[in-house]
C-alpha positions as CSV (number, residue, x, y, z in Angstrom):
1,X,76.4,56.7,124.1
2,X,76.5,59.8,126.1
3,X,80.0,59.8,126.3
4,X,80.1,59.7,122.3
5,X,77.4,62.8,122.5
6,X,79.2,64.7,125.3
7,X,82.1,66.4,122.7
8,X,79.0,67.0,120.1
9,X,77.2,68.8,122.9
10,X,80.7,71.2,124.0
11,X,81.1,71.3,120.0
12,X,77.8,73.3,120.2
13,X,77.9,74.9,122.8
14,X,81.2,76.7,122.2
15,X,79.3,77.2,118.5
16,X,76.8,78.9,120.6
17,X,79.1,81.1,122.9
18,X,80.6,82.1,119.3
19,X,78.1,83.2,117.5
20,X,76.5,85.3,120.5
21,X,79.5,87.1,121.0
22,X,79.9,87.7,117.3
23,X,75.9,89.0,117.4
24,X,76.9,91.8,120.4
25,X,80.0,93.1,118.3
26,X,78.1,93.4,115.2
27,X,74.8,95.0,117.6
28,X,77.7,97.4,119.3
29,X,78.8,99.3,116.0
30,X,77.3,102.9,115.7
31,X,76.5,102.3,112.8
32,X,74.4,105.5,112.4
33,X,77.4,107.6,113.2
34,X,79.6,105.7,111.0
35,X,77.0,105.7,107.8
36,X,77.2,109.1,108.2
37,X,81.1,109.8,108.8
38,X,82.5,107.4,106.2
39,X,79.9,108.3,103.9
40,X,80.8,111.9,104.3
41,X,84.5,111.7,103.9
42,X,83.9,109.1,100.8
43,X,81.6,112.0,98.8
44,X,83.8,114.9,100.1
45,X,86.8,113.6,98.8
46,X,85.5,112.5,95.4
47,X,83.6,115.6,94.7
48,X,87.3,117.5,95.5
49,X,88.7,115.3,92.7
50,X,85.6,115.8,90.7
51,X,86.2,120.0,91.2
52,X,89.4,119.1,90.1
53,X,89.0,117.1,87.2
54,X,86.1,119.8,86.2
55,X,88.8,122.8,86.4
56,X,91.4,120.7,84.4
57,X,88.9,119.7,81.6
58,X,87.8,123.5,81.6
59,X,91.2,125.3,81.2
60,X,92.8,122.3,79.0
61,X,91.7,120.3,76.1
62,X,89.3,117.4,76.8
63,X,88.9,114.5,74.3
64,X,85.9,113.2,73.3
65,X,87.5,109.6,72.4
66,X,87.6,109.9,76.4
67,X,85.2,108.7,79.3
68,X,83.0,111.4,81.1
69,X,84.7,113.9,84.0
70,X,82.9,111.8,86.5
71,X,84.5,108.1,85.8
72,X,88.0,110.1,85.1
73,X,87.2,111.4,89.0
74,X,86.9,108.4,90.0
75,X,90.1,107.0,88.9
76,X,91.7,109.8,90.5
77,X,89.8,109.2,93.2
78,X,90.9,105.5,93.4
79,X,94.7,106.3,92.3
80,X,95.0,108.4,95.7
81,X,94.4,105.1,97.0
82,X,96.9,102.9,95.6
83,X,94.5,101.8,93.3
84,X,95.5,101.9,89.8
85,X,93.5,101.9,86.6
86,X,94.0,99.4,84.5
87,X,93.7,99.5,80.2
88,X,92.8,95.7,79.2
89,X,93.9,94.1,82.1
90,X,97.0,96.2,82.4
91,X,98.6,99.1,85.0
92,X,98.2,102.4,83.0
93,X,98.5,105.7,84.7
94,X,95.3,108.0,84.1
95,X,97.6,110.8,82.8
96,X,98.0,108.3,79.4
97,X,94.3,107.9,78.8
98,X,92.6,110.1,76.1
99,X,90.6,112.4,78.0
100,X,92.5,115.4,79.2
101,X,94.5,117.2,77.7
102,X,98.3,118.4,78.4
103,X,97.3,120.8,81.1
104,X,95.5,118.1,82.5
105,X,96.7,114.7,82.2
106,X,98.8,115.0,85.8
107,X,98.8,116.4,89.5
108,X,101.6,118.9,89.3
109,X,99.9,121.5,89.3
110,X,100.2,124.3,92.0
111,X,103.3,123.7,93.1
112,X,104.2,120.7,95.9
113,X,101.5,121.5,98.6
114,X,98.7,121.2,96.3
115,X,100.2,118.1,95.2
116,X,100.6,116.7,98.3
117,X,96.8,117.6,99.0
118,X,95.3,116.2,96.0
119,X,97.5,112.8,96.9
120,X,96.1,112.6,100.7
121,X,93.0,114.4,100.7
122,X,90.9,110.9,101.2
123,X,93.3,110.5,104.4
124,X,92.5,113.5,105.5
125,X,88.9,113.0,105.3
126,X,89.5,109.8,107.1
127,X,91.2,110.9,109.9
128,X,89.0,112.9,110.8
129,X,86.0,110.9,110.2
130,X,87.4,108.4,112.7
131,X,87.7,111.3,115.2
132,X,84.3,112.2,114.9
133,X,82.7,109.0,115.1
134,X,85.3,107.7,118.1
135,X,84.6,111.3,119.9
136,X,80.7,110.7,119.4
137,X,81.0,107.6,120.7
138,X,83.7,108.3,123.7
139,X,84.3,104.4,124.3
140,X,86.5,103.3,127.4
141,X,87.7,100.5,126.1
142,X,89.4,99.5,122.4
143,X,87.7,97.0,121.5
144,X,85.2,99.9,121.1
145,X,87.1,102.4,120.0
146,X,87.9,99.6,117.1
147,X,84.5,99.0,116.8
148,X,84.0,102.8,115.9
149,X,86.6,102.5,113.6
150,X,85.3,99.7,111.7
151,X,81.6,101.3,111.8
152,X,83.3,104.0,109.7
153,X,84.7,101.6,107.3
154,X,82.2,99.6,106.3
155,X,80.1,102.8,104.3
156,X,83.7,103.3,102.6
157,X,84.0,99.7,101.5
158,X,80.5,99.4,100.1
159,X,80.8,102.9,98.2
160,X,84.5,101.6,97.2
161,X,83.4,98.6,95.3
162,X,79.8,99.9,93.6
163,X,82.5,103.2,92.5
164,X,84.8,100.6,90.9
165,X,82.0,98.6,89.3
166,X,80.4,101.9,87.9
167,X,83.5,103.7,87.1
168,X,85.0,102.5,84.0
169,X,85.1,103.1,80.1
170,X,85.4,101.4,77.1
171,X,87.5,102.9,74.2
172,X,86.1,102.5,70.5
173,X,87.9,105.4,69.1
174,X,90.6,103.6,66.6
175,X,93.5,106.6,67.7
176,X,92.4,106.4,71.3
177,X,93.0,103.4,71.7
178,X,96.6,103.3,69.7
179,X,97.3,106.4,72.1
180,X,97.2,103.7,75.2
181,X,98.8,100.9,73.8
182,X,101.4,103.0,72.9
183,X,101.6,104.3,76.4
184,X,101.5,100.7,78.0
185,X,104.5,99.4,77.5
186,X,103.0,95.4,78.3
187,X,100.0,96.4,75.7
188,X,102.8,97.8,73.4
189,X,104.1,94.7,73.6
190,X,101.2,92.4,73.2
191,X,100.5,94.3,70.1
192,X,103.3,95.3,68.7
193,X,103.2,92.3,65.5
194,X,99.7,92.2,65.6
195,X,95.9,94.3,64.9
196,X,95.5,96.6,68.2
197,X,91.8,95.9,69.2
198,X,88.5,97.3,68.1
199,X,87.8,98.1,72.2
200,X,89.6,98.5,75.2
201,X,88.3,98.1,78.4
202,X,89.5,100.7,81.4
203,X,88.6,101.0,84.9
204,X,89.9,99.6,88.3
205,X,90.2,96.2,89.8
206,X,87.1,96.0,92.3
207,X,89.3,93.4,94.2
208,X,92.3,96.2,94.6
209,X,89.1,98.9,95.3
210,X,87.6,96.6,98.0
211,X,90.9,96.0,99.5
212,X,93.0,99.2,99.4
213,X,90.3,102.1,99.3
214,X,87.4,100.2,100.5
215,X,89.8,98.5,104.1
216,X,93.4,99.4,104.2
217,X,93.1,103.2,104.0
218,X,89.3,103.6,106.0
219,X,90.9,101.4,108.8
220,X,93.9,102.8,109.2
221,X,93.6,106.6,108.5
222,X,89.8,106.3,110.3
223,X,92.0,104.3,112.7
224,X,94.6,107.4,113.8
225,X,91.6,109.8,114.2
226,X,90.5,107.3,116.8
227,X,93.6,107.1,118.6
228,X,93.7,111.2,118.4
229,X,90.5,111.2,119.9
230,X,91.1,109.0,122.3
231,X,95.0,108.8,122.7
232,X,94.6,108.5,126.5
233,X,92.9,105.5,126.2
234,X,95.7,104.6,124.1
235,X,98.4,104.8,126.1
236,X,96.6,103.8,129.3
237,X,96.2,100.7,127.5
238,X,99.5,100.3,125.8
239,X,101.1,100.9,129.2
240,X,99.1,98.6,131.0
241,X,99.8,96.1,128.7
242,X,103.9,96.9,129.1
243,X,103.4,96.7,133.0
């Protein structure tokens, strides 16, 4: 009987080991420091689109079939992050939806530098959220300095996916929504024998949202303001590691 019970009780045990190193991971991430970081370079960068958005709508010609400048920041916001918007399901590029007008419906403006900005500004914001977080913290080890990282992350995620839920529209206006379908070649398609739809729903995949603005782009662009804060514990480790 107890040898039956003795791979039950290492079972457990190892269970136990588990979730107590799990517990002082989660207990070591700042997460005060990273609230405030990720937060920060979240609302920065969406109030720069939103400044944007607000200068394009001013000095071109806004739609009211359209959604309000907020949400239409928003998918700019999300579209620097290799998130697209999608019109009923479908990829559509924001520059095709009936709210701005020709002045307005794309980035080039400015010339290339102020493209380039306007594409990487959340990167920017980022990197050097991780380098303030990671230089608060001044960790001596990487699991730390990843643990920094992720404290900055998580804010970004949460923010990520209630931005995606909140941000989206739905078209009623009969011309509106011909303008899109028009502009999407697979709703062209879907259409193109039949009635085009009374609505059409717009917005962004919260699955793409959680996973490309909310992880891939907080880990690694919060992840290279880390390693520049820190890029002697970098390479101490990397070549360690080599020797």
């Amino acid at each position: 009987m107890s040898q039956e019970e003795a791979p039950n009780t290492a079972d457990g045990t190892r269970e136990v080991v588990s979730q107590q190193q799990t517990e002082s991971l989660v207990d070591q991430l700042p997460l005060g420091e990273g609230v405030v970081a990720g937060s920060g370079a979240f609302l920065l960068a969406y109030l720069f689109y939103h400044q944007v958005v607000t200068f394009l709508t001013t000095f071109g010609s806004a739609s009211s079939a359209g959604p309000s400048g907020w949400v239409v920041s928003g998918w700019y916001f999300f579209a620097s992050h290799n998130v697209p918007v999608q019109a009923g399901g479908e990829t559509a590029a924001v520059s095709v939806l009936p709210r701005l007008g020709t002045s307005g419906t794309n980035f080039f403006i400015g010339g290339w530098p102020v493209q380039m900005l306007l594409l990487f500004a959340p990167a920017f914001g980022l990197i050097g959220a991780g380098y303030l977080v990671v230089s608060w913290e001044d960790p001596d080890e990487l699991v730390d300095l990843a643990l920094s990282v992720a404290a900055v992350a998580i804010p970004y995620l949460v923010l990520s996916v209630v931005a995606a839920f909140l941000m989206t529209h739905t078209y009623t206006n009969s011309g509106a929504i011909g303008t899109i379908i028009s502009n999407v070649e697979p709703l062209a398609q879907q259409y193109s024998n039949g009635q085009p739809p009374s609505s059409l729903n717009v917005g962004v995949s919260i699955t793409n949202a959680a996973l490309f603005a909310g992880i891939v782009y907080p880990v690694v662009f919060g992840g290279l303001g880390g390693i520049a804060a820190k890029k002697d514990l970098v390479v101490d480790e990397i070549t360690a590691r080599l020797n």
